[in-house]
Every structure is written in C-alpha cells, then in structure tokens.
KEVEX-806644 format. One line per 3 residues: their letters; for each residue x, y, z of C-alpha. Coordinates in nm, 3 decimals. Each point is the difference from the previous one (the first is absolute). Layout:
N
a	X/Y/Z  ...
// end
This chain:
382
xxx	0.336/-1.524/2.170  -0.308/0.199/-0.019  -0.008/0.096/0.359
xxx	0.200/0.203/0.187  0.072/-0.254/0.320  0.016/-0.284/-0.118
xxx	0.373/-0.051/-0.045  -0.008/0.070/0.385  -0.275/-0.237/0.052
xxx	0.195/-0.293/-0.211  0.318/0.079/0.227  -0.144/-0.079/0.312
xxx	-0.219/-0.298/-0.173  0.322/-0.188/-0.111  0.144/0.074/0.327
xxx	-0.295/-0.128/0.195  0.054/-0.345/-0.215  0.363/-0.009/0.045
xxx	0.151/0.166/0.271  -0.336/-0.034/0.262  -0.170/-0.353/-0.040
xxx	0.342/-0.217/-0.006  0.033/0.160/0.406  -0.400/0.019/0.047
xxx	0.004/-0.336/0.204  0.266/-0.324/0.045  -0.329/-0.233/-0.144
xxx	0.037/-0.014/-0.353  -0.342/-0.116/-0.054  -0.114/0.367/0.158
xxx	0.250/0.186/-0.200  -0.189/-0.171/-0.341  -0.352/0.071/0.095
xxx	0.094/0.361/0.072  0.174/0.008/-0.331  -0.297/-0.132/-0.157
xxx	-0.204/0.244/0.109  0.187/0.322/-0.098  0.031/-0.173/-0.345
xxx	-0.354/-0.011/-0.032  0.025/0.364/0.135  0.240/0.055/-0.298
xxx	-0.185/-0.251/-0.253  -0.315/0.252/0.082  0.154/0.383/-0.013
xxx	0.173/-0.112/-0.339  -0.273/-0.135/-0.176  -0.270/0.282/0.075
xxx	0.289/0.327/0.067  0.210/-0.085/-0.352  0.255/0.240/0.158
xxx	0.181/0.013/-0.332  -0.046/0.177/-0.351  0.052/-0.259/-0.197
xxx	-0.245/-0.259/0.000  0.251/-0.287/-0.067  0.201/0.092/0.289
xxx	-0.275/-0.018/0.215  -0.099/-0.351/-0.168  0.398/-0.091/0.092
xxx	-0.055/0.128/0.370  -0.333/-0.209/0.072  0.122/-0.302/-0.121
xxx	0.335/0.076/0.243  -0.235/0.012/0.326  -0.167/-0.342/-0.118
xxx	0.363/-0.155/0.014  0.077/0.146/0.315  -0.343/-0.139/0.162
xxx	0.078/-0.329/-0.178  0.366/-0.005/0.165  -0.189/0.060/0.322
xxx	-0.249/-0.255/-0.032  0.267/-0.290/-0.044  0.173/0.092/0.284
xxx	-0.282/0.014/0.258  -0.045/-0.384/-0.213  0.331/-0.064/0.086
xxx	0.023/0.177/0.328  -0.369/-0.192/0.112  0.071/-0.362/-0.149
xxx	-0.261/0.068/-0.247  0.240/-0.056/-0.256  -0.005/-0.421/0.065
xxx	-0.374/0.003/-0.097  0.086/0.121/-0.358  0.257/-0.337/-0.017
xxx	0.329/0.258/-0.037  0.297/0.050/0.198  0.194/0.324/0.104
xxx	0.190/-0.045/-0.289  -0.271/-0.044/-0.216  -0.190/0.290/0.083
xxx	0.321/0.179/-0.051  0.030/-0.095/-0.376  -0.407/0.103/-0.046
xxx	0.062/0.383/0.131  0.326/0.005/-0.228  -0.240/-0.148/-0.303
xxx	-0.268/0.278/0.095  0.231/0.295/0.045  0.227/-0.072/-0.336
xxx	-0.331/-0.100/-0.152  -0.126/0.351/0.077  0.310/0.166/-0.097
xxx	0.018/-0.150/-0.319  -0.392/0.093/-0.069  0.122/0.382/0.118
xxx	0.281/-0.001/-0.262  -0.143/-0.141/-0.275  -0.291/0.278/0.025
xxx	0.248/0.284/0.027  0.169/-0.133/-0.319  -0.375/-0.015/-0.176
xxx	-0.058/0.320/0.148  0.303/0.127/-0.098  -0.031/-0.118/-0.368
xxx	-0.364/0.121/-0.064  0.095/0.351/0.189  0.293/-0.033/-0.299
xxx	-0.259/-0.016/-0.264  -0.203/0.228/0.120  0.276/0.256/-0.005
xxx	0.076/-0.088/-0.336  -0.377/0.090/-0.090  0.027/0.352/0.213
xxx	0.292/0.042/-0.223  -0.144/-0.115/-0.354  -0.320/0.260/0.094
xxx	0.214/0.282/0.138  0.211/-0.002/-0.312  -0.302/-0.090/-0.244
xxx	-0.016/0.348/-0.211  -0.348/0.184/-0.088  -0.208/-0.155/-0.303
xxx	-0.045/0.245/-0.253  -0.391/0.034/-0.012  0.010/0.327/-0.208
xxx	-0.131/-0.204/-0.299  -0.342/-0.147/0.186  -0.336/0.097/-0.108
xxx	-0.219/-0.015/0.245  -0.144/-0.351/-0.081  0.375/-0.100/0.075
xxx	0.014/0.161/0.353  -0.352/-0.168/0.061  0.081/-0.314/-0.034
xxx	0.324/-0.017/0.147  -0.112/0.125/0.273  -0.267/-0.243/0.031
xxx	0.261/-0.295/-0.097  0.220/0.141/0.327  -0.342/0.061/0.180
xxx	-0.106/-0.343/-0.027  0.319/-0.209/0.039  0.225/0.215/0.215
xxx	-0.287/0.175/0.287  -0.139/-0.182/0.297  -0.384/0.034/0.028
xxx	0.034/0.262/0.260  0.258/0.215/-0.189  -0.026/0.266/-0.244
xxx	0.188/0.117/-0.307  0.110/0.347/0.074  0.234/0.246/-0.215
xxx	0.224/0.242/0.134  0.153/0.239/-0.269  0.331/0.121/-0.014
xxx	0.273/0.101/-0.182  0.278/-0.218/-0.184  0.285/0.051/0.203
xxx	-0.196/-0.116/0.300  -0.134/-0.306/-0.113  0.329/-0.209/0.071
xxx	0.000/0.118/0.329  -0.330/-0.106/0.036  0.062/-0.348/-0.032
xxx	0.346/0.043/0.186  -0.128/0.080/0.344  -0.371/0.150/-0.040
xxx	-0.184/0.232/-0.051  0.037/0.311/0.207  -0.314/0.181/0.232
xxx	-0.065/0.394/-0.089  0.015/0.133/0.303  -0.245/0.286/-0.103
xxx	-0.274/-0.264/-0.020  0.075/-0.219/0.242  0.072/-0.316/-0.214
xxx	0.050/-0.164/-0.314  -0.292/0.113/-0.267  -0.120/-0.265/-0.275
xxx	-0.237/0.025/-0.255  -0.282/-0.255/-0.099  0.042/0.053/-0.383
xxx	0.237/-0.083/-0.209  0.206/0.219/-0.249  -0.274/-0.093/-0.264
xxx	-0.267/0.206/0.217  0.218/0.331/0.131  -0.237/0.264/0.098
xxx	0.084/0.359/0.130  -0.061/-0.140/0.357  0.367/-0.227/-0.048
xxx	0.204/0.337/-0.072  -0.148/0.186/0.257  0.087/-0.336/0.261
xxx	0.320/-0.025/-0.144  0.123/0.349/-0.098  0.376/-0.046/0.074
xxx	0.026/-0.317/-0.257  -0.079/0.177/-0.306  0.239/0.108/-0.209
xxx	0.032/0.343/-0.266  -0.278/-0.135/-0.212  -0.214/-0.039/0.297
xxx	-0.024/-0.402/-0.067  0.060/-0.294/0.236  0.330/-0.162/-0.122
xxx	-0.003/-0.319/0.192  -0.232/-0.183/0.199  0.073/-0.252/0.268
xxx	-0.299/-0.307/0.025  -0.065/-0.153/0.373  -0.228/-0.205/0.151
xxx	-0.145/0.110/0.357  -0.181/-0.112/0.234  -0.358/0.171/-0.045
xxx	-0.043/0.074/0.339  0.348/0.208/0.055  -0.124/0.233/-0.253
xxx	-0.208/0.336/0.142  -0.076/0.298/-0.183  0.216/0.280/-0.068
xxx	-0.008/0.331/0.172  -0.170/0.287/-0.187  -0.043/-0.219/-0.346
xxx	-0.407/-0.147/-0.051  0.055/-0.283/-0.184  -0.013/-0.355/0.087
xxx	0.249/-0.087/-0.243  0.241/0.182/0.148  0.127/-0.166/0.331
xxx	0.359/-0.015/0.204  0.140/-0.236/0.258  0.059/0.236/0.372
xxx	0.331/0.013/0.085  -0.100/-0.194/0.348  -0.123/-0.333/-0.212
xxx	0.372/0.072/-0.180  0.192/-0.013/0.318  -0.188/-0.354/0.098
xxx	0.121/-0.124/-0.332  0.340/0.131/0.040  0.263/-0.296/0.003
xxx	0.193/-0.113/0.319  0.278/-0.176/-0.169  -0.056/0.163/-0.361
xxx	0.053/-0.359/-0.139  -0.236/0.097/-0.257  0.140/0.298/-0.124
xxx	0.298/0.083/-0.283  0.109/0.288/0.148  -0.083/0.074/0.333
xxx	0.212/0.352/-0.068  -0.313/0.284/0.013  -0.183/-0.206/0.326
xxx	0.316/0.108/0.202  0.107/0.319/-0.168  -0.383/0.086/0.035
xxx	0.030/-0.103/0.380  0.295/0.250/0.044  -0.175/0.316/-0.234
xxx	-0.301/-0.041/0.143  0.011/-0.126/0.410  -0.330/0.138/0.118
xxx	-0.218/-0.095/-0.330  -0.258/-0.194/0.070  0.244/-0.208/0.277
xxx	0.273/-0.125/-0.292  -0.013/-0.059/-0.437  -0.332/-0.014/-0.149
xxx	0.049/-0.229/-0.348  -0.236/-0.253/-0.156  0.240/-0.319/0.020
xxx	0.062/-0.090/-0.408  -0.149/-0.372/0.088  -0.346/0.164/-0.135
xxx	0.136/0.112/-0.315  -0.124/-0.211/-0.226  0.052/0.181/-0.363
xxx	0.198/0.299/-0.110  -0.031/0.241/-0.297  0.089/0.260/-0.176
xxx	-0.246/0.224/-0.175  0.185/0.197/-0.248  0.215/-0.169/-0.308
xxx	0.423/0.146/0.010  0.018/-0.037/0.408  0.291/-0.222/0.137
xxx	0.003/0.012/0.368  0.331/-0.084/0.000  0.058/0.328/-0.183
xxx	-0.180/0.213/0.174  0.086/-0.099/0.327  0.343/0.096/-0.119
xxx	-0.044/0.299/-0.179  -0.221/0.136/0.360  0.302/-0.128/0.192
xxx	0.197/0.197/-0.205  -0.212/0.308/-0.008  0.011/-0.001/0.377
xxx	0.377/0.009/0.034  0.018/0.273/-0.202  -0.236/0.143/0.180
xxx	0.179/-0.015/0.285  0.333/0.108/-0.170  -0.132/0.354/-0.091
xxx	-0.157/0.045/0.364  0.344/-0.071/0.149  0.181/0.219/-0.266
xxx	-0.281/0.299/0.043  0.066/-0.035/0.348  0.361/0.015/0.010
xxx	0.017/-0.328/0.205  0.323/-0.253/-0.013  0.033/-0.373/0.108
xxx	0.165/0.177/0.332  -0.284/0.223/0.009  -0.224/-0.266/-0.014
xxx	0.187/-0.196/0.278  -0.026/0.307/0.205  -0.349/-0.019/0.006
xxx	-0.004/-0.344/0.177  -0.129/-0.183/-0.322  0.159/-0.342/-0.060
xxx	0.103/-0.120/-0.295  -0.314/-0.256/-0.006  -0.339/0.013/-0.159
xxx	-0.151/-0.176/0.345  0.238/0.229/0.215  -0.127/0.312/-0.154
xxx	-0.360/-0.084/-0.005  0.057/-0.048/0.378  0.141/0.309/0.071
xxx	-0.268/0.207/-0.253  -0.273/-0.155/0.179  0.099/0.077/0.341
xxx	-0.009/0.379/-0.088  0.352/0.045/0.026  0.087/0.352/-0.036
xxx	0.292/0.027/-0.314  0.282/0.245/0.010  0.003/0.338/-0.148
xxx	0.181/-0.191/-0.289  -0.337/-0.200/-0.077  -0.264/0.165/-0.077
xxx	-0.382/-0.129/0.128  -0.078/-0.064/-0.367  0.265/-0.211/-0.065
xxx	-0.120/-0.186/0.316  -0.335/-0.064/-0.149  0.134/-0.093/-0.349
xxx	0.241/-0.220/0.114  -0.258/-0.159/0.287  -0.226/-0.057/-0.364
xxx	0.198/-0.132/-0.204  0.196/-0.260/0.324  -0.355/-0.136/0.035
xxx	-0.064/-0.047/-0.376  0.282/-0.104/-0.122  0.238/-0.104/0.245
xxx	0.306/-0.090/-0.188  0.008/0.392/-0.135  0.153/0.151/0.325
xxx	0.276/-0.255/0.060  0.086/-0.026/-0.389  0.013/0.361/-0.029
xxx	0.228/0.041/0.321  0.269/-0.232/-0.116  0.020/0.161/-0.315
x	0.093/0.342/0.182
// end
C-alpha cells in the first residue's frame, strides 16, 4: 500500500461488513441497505484513493467492492420481494451471484496470467538490453555518427524528448545498462551532453573530467533520450549544450518495485553508502538508454571490467600487507565479511581498531562501492 493506515483502515472496513452489519438489526432488508451504502462508501474511496502501488491491484480491488455492492443489492431484492418482479426465485438469484462472482474471478485470473506473461517478456527484454555489449563505433566518421543518430533520433525519441550523450569509460558502460546511470554528487545530478562523439569540444572534457582516460579521450559514450524539460543547465559550465538531470527529478524517477531494472545491486548498496544524499540513490533508470558505444578500437568491457576488478584487489592486498592487518585483524575491527556489510559500517563512521588504519578504511570504503564483489572475494581467499 502506498499509505501508511490503510491496512488499519481495511481491518476495521472488513470488520464493519462482517462482524457489525449481520447484528446491526433482526430486519434483513435494513441490514442490506446499510450494506449497500458502505459499499458505495467502499466502491468510492477505491476508485479515487488507489491505496495500492500497483495499478492492477488496485484495478483487482475496485472491481471486489462492485461484487460486494452487487451481493448487497440482491439481498435487499430478496430480503424486499423485489426479486418476484425480475420473474426469479431465491434459488435463482442464488445461481446469478454465483455466475457473477466466478465470472469475475475468472476475468481476475485470466488477467494475472496475461499480466504475468507480458511482465515475463518484458523481463526477458530488461535482460537481452542489460546483457547487450557496447557497439564498437571507433571506426565512424562523422557522417556515420550523424546519421545514426538521426536514424535513432527519428524512430526511437518521442517529440518531447531529446537525444543526450553522457560519456564514460568502458568498464562502466555495462553497468550502465544494468541498473543506471549513477548522479555525481559534486554536481548535483546526472550531466549529458547535446553533441555527439562526432562534435567533442573542450567544453565535454571539462563536464566530464573523471571519464577520460591517459590519452585524455572519451572511451565510451552512453546515448539516451530525455525528456527536454528535465534537463537544466549545469553549474559553473556556459554552454547550452551542456545540461544534467538534478538529482531531485532522479529520485521521482527512481523505481518502487525495480521491475525495470537488471540489477537493482548499486540502488541499495547506494542507499546504505550514502543515507543522507539527496534522501536515498540518485541513478538515471537504464529504460532511457537507448544506444551504447565505445569510442576507441581494442576495448572489451568485459576485459576491462576485469582487469579494474583485479587491479582493485590487489590494491587492497598491499594496503592490508603494508598495514600489517590479518583476517582476525580485520574481524577485530567490526568489518564483516560482506561487501554490503562493510559499506554499512564505513559509512556510519565507524571508528577501526589500531590494527586498521584510516586509509585502509577509505580504500576499502572505494573500492566496496565500486566494485562490490572485490571485498568479499578477497576475504575468502585469506
């Protein structure tokens, strides 16, 4: 439910119908018209409160209170003779309220079932994107990256949406399109850019200073399409092109039921490492991703992602060896043997033993948030 009361409220509702009208008078014909009138009551709150998240389940719910004023209604028929005028019989009327109610039951579950099986293909799609690896684009000329943008532009962006560009680097990209895109806190947001790789000015590198690589290039680039009135200007850059997403138009986007995302992993870790930014996770769901690519020719995420993995464990090793720490050490210092677990602890400025020292906190706080599999890997290996 999306309110707080309301599983109070329904409580004392079903209790009303059940345990307070069947006593509320001997004449049965009273009894009905009361009922009829709190399932109006009902019929009414349902339809315009929606108390639920899910919008089928408040479909299912207002379609319950019509039965129950329907079941009402025959009775006071019943209970008032008005039953005769309608040519049926007790029994008869009997047989249409079993007709309705397995009539609406079986409506009910065959839409959960069609639910169910387009929620299943969905799913499958989420999947098929989230796994979908970065086109190589390091070959395009920029008559190539002009009109495939304006191929994507014109068959894949609503009228009111933009094509935006947010650059990055490889080993980023596939979690990108595995749970979203994540806010810089520094800004406030989520920064795009307006052009394309094919018209990279200075501006881009200074927006985006922490995705280039040695060589000072962009090495991926991760395509979108916005909604042109979430986008304001950035902070300290002049130029339209350059435009971000604030991190309060990201938490109205953020997912209830993350349905829609692969990997709903960095919305709760982020929820954990950072409680009091911004109110909870700031990420750019990775529904608006339309397009991915990488810039320079010899990249395999896949690759890098490992090889940075890899460079962060031993990382970590040398820290703990400079330090003189052990697994009991470590254990010592109240830090679990869980990348979520020791997030938790880092970010509640837990104070580490004389065994751990405060840069080893920081490095391993880093490197749990980036690459969460590092700390608990590493740990078992011990």
């Amino acid at each position: 439910p999306t309110r707080w009361w309301f599983e109070v409220a329904e409580i004392y509702r079903r209790t009303l119908f059940v345990g307070i009208l069947p006593l509320l008078s001997p004449d049965a014909s009273v009894r009905a018209s009361v009922g009829i009138v709190f399932a109006i009551m009902s019929v009414a709150f349902y339809r315009e409160e929606q108390p639920f998240r899910v919008d089928f389940t408040n479909f299912i719910a207002f379609i319950a209170q019509y039965v129950i004023l329907l079941v009402y209604y025959c009775g006071l028929s019943l209970s008032t003779g008005l039953v005769i005028d309608f040519g049926l019989s007790g029994v008869g009327m009997g047989v249409f309220l079993v007709c309705i109610v397995l009539g609406v039951f079986s409506l009910v579950l065959w839409l959960a079932i069609h639910r169910m099986r387009k929620e299943n293909v969905s799913k499958e799609l989420i999947a098929n994107n989230a796994m979908r690896r970065a086109e190589d684009a390091s070959g395009f000329s920029k008559n190539k990256f002009h009109t495939t943008f304006r191929a994507i532009f014109n068959t894949a962006v609503p009228a009111t949406h933009v094509l935006a560009f947010h650059y990055t680097k490889v080993e980023h990209t596939k979690e990108c399109q595995r749970s979203g895109i994540k806010s810089d806190l520094l800004n406030g947001g989520v920064i795009f850019s307006l052009r394309g790789p094919h018209q990279i000015t200075k501006t881009e590198k200074e927006a985006f200073p922490n995705m280039l690589n040695d060589n000072h290039e962009f090495e991926a680039v991760v395509v979108v399409s916005l909604p042109a009135r979430m986008l304001v200007p950035v902070p300290g850059i002049n130029d339209v092109h350059i435009r971000m997403i604030p991190s309060s138009v990201l938490l109205a986007m953020r997912p209830t039921a993350f349905t829609h995302v692969f990997d709903p992993g960095p919305w709760l870790r982020l929820s954990h490492a950072m409680p009091h930014a911004v109110n909870g996770p700031c990420l750019l769901p990775p529904t608006c991703i339309v397009r991915t690519y990488k810039l320079i020719a010899g990249l395999d995420d896949e690759e890098v992602e490992s090889n940075a993995t890899s460079s962060a464990a031993n990382t970590l090793k040398k820290a703990l060896t400079k330090t003189s720490s052990t697994k009991s050490a470590w254990e010592d210092a109240g830090l679990e043997m869980t990348s979520e677990a020791t997030q938790l602890r880092l970010t509640e400025d837990v104070k580490a033993s004389d065994e751990l020292s405060s840069d080893l906190v920081g490095l391993v706080g880093d490197i749990s948030i980036q690459y969460p599999k590092t700390i608990s890997e590493y740990c078992i290996s011990m």
